[in-house]
C-alpha positions in Angstrom: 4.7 -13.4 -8.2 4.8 -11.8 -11.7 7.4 -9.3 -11.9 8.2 -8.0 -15.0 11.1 -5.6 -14.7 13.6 -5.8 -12.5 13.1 -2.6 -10.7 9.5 -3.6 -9.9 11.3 -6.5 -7.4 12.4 -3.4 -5.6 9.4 -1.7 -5.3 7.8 -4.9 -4.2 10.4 -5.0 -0.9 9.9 -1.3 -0.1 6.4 -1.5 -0.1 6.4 -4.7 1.8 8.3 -3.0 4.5 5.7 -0.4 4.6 3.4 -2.7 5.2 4.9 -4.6 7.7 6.0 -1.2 9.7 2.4 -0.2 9.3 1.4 -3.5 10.8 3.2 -2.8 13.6 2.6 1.0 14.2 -0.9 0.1 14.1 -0.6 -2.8 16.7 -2.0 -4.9 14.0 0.7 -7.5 14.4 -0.4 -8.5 18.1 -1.3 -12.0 17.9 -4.6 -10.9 19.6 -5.2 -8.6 16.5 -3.0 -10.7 14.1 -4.4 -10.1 10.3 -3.3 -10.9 6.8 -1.0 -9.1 4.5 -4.0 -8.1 2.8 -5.8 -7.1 5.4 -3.2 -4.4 6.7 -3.0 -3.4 2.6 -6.6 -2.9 3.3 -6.5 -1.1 6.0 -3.5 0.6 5.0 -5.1 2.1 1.9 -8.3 3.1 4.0 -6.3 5.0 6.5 -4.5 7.0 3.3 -8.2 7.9 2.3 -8.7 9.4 5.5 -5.6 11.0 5.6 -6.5 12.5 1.9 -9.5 13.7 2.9 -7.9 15.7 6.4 -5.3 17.2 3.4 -8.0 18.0 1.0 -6.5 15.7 -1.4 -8.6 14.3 -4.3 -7.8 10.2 -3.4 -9.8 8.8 -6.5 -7.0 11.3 -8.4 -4.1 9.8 -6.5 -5.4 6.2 -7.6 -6.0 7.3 -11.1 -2.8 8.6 -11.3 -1.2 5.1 -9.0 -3.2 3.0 -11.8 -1.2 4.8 -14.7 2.2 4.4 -13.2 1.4 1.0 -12.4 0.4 0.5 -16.1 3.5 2.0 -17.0 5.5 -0.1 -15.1 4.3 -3.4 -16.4 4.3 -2.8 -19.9 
């Protein structure tokens, strides 16, 4: 794992416990319906674009704008 500030260690754990949450929210974590970390990212970032699109919010903006904090970050 390539970290390159600190602080980006801490974003890593809170969005990791996102994920996991949303893993089990979404009753993805059943060993029946078990999937990968990626796959709940996946899955994850899909149901954000539908929630976008409910809210009328430009999503291709919102990862523009993701892309150029992330940039930011790791510079």
């Amino acid at each position: 794992m390539k970290l390159t500030q600190s602080n980006n260690f801490q974003r890593v754990i809170a969005a990791a416990r996102v994920v996991y949450r949303y893993m089990q929210v979404s009753r993805i974590d059943r060993p029946r319906l078990s999937c990968s970390t990626e796959q709940a990212m996946i899955r994850l970032v899909t149901d954000l674009r539908h929630m976008a699109e409910a809210a009328e919010i430009d999503f291709q903006a919102v990862l523009r704008a993701s892309r150029n904090h992330y940039d930011e970050e790791t510079w």
